[in-house]
C-alpha positions as CSV (number, residue, x, y, z in Angstrom):
1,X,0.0,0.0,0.0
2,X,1.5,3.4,-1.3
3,X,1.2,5.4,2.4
4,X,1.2,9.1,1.9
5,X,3.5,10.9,3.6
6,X,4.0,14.6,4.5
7,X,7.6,15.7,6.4
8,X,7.8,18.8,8.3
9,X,10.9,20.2,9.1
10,X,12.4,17.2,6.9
11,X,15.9,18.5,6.9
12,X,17.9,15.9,5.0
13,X,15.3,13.8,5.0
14,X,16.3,11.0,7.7
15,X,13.2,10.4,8.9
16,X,11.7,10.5,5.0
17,X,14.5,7.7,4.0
18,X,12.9,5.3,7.2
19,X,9.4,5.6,5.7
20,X,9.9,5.8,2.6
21,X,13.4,3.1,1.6
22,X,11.9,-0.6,1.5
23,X,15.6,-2.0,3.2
24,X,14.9,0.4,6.3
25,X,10.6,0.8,6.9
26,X,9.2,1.4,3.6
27,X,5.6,1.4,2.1
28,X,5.5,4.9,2.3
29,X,5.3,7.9,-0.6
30,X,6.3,11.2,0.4
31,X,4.1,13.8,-1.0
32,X,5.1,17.2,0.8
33,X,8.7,18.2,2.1
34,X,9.2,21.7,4.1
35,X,12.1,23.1,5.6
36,X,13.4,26.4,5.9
37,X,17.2,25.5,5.4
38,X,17.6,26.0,1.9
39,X,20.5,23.4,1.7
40,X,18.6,20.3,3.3
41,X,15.8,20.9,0.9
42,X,17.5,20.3,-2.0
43,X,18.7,17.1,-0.3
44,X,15.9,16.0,0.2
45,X,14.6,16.5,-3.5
46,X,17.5,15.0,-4.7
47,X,16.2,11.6,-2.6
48,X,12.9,11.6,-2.6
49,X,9.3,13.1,-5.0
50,X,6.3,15.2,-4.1
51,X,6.0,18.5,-3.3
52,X,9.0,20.4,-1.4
53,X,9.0,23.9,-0.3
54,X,11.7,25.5,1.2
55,X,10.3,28.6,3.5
56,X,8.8,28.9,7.2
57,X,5.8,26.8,8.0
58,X,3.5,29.6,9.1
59,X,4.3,31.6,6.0
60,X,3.5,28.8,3.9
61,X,0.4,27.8,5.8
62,X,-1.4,31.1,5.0
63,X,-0.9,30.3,1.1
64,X,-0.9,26.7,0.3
65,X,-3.2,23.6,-0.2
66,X,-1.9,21.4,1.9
67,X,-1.8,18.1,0.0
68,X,-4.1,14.7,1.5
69,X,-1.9,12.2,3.3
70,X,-2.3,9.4,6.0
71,X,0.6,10.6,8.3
72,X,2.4,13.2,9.3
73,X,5.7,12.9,10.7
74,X,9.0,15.5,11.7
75,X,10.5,17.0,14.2
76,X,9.9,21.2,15.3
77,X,13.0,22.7,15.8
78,X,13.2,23.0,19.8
79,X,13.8,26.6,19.8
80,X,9.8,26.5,18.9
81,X,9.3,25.0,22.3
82,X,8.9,28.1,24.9
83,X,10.0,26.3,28.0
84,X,12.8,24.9,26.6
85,X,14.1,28.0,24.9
86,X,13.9,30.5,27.6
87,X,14.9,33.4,25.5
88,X,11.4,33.4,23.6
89,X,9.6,34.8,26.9
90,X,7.6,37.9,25.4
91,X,7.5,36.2,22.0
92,X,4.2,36.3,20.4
93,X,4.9,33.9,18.1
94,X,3.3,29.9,18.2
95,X,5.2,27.6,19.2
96,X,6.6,25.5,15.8
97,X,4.6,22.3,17.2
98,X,0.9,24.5,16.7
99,X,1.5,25.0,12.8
100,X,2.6,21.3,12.6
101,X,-0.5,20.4,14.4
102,X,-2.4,22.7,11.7
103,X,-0.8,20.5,8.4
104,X,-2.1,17.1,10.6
105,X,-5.7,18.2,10.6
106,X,-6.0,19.6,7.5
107,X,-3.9,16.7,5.7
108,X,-7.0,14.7,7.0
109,X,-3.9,12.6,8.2
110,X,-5.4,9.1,10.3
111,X,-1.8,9.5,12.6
112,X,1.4,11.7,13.3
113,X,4.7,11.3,14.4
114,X,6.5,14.0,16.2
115,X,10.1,14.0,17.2
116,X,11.9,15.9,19.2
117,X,14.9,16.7,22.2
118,X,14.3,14.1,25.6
119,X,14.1,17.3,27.5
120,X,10.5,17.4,25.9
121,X,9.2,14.3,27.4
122,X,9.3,16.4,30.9
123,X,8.0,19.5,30.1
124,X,4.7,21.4,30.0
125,X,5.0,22.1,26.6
126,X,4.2,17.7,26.0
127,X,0.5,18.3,27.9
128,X,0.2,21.4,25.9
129,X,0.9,19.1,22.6
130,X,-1.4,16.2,23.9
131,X,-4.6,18.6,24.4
132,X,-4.4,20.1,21.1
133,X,-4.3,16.8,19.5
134,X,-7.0,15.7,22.0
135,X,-9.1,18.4,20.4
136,X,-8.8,17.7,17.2
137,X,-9.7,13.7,17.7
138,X,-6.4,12.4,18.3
139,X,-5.0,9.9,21.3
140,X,-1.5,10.1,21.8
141,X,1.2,8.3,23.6
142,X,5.2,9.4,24.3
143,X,8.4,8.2,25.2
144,X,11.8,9.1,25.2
145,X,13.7,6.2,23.0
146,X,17.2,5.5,22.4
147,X,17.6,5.1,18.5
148,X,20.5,2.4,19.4
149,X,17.5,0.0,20.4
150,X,16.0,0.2,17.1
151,X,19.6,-0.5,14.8
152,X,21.2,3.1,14.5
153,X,24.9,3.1,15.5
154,X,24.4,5.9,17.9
155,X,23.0,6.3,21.6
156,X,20.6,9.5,20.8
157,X,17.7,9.4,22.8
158,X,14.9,11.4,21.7
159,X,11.5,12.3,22.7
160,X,8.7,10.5,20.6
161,X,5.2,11.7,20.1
162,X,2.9,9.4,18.4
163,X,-1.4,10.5,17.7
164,X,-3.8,8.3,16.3
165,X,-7.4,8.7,15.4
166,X,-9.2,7.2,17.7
167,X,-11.0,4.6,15.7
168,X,-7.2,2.7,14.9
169,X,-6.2,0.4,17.0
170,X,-3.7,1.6,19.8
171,X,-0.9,1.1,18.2
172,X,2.0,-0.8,20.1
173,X,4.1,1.8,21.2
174,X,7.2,2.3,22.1
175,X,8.0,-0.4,19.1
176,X,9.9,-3.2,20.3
177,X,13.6,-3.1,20.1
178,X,15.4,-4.8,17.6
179,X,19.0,-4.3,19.5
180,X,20.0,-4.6,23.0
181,X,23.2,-3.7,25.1
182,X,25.2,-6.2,25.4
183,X,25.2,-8.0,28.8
184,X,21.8,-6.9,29.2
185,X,20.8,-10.9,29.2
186,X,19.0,-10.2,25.7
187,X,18.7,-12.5,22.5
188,X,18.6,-9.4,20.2
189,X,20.8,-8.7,18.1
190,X,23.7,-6.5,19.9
191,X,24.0,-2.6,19.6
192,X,25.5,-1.7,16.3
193,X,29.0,-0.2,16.7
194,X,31.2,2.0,15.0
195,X,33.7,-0.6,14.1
196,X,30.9,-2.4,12.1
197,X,29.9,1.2,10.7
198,X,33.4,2.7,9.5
199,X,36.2,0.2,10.0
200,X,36.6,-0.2,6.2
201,X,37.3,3.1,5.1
202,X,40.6,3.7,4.5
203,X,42.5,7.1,5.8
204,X,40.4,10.1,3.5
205,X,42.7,11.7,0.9
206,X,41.3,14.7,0.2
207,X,40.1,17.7,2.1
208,X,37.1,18.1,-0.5
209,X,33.7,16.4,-1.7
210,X,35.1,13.9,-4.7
211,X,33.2,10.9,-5.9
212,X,31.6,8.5,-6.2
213,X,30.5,6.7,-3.1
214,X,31.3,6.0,0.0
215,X,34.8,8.1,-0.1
216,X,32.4,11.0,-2.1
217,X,32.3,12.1,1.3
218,X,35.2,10.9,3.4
219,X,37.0,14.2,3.4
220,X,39.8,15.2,5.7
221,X,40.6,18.7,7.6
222,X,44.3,20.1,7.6
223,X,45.3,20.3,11.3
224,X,48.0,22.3,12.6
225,X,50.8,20.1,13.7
226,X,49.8,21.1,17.7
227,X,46.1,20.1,16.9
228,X,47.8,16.5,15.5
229,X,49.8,16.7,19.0
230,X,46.8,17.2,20.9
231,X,44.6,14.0,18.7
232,X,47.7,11.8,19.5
233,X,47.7,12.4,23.4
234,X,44.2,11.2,24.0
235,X,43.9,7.3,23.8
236,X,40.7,5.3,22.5
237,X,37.7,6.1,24.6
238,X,40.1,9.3,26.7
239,X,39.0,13.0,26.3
240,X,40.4,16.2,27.2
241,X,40.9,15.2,31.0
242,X,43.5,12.6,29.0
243,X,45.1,15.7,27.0
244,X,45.4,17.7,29.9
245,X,47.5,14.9,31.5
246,X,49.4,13.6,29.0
247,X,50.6,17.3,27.4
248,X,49.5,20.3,30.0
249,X,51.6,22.1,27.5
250,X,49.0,21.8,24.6
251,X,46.0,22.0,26.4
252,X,44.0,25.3,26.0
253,X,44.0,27.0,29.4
254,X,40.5,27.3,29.5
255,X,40.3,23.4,29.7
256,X,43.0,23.5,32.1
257,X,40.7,25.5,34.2
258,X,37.7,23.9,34.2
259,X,37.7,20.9,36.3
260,X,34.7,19.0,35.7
261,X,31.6,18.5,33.0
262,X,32.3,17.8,29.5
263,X,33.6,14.0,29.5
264,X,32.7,13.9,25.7
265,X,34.9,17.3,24.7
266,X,38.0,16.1,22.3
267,X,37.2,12.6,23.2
268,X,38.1,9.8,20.9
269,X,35.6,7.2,19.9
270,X,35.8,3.6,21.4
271,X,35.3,0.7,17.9
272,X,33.1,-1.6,20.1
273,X,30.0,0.9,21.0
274,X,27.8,2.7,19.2
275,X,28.8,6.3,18.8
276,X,27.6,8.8,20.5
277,X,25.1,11.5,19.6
278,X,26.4,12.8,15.9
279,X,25.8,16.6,15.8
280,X,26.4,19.4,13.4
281,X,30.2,20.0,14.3
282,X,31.5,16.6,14.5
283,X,34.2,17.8,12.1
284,X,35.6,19.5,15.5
285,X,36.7,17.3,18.1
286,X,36.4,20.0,20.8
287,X,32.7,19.8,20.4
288,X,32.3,16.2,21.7
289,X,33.9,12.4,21.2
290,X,34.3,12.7,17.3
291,X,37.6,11.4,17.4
292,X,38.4,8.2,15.0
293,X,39.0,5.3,17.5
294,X,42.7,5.0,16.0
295,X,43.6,7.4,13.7
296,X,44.8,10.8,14.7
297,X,41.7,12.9,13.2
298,X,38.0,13.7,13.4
299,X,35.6,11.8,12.0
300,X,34.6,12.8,8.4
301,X,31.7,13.3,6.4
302,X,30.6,10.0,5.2
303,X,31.5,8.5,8.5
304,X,29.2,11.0,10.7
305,X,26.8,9.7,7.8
306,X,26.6,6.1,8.4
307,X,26.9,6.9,12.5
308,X,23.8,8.6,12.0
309,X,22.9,5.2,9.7
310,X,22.8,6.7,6.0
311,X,23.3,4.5,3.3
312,X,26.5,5.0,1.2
313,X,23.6,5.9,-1.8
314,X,21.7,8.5,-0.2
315,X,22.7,12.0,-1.9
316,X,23.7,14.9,-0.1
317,X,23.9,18.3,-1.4
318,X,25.5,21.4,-0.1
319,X,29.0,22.8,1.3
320,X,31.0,21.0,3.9
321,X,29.5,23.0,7.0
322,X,25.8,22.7,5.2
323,X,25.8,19.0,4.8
324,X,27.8,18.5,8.7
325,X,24.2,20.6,9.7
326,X,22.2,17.9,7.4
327,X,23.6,14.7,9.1
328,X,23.9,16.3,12.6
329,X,20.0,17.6,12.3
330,X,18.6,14.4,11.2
331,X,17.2,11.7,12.7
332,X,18.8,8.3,12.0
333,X,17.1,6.6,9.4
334,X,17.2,3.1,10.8
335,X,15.2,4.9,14.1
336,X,13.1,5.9,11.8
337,X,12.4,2.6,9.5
338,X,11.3,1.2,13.5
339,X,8.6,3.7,13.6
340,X,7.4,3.9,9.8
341,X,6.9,-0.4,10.6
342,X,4.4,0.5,13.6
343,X,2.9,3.3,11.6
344,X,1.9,0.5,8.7
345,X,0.7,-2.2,10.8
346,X,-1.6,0.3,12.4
347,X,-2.9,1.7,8.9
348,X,-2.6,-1.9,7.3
349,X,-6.7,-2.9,9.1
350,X,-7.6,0.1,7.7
351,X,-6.6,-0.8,3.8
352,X,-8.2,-4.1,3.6
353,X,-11.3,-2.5,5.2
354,X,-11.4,0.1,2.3
């Protein structure tokens, strides 16, 4: 059954690729795209059909015909969520979620899948979300979920929202896993890892986008000898606490004065655990643990990209910063693929009833 599909704030389109790629969810035809990053956008028409406009959601609200579809999915940015986002006290804007909310109902869409920051799950903001789709004849259930469980190389844990028209059945919800930790006593399949991810990609060559894939991606920086100094002091699975030790000389004084907090901060992977979460400067190992586990470098492109579980095929376009904001804004597709499955069983009654 061709689903139809509408994707706000698709970025890249990670959550698209789990709905719509048969090897990851499938089933599923995406028939509207929006984001306001002008760069992710033409990602995601380079990957996927239907409709895509690139523009802010409230803006294009007031205009469009928003296209028929039987779920909505995406994730509003969470600077749209007031509580979270202190700065917007006075703002007299809607929250990104209430325009989102807007596409649902008027989509005539039977379910909707919203996605966001764990810090969600425990705010007011959730009940806020939960009423308005109570209003418009939606039940909903949400959970924060760690997109490891469901066959993504990486522990991000992220705030799920599910709705459902009240005559589906209630879905089961959170899906079950189809990974465990290891040691955990489980007869899943183990975590993926980085070593299963990247281990056979050989050093990058180039410090720019060549092709064709997988090294179309795997691009190298140019470090300073004393940022090569300072990769080769911290050992597999150290951080700066390990720098700071090993060469005080080297370490930036700012480090050198703050004591605690930031474990991850020029931390170097570890080959036998997922990686961490992938953000949108992994290309800078003083942003987090995006250190290779054994070569003296950050992670590149195309590795970030299958952390975040892209397929070598899946085309990005953009610069180098633009396409580090795609794969650090998107939601792993494998996560994704988990939920598109629950979405079509639910919606599968409904097809042979029709």
């Amino acid at each position: 059954m061709g689903w139809k599909l509408i994707d706000l704030f698709c970025g890249a389109g990670g959550m698209s690729l789990g709905f719509v790629d048969p090897r990851l969810g499938g089933g599923f035809e995406c028939v509207l795209a929006l984001d306001n990053d002008a760069a992710a956008l033409e990602t995601h028409k380079a990957n996927f059909g239907g409709e895509a406009h690139c523009g802010n959601i409230e803006e294009w609200l007031l205009s469009a015909t928003v296209p028929q579809a039987d779920v909505v999915i995406g994730g509003p940015p969470c600077q749209g969520f007031s509580l979270l986002n202190k700065k917007r006290d006075g703002d007299a804007r809607r929250a990104l979620w209430e325009p989102y909310i807007d596409i649902v109902v008027q989509s005539g869409a039977r379910m909707f899948i919203m996605e966001n920051v764990a810090e969600l799950f425990r705010s007011p903001e959730l009940e806020d979300i939960r009423q308005r789709a109570a209003k418009e004849g939606f039940k909903t259930k949400a959970a924060i979920l760690n997109t490891a469980d469901y066959g993504a190389p990486q522990t991000r844990r992220r705030t799920i929202v599910i709705g459902w028209k009240r005559d589906l059945w209630e879905p089961l919800f959170p899906p079950l896993a189809t990974h465990a930790e290891p040691g955990k006593g489980s007869n899943l399949p183990r975590w993926r890892t980085v070593r299963d991810m990247i281990s056979d990609l050989p050093p990058p060559k180039h410090d720019y986008f060549t092709g064709p894939a997988p090294l179309d991606l795997h691009i190298r920086r140019n470090p300073t000898a004393k940022s090569v100094a300072r990769y080769k002091a911290v050992p597999v699975g150290g951080n700066r606490f390990d720098l700071q030790r090993a060469a005080p000389e080297l370490t930036p004084a700012c480090w050198i004065k703050k004591t605690s907090g930031g474990t991850d901060l020029f931390g170097r992977l570890w080959w036998d655990r997922p990686s961490v979460t992938i953000r949108t400067e992994f290309y800078k190992p003083e942003k987090g643990r995006y250190l290779h586990p054994d070569q003296h470098r950050p992670i590149t492109h195309r590795e970030a990209a299958r952390l975040m579980g892209f397929p070598d095929d899946f085309v990005f376009r953009g610069t180098k910063v633009e396409i580090a904001r795609q794969i650090g804004n998107a939601v792993p597709p494998p996560f994704a693929g988990a939920l598109a499955r629950m979405v079509a069983d639910m919606l599968a009654p409904m097809a042979r009833s029709a």
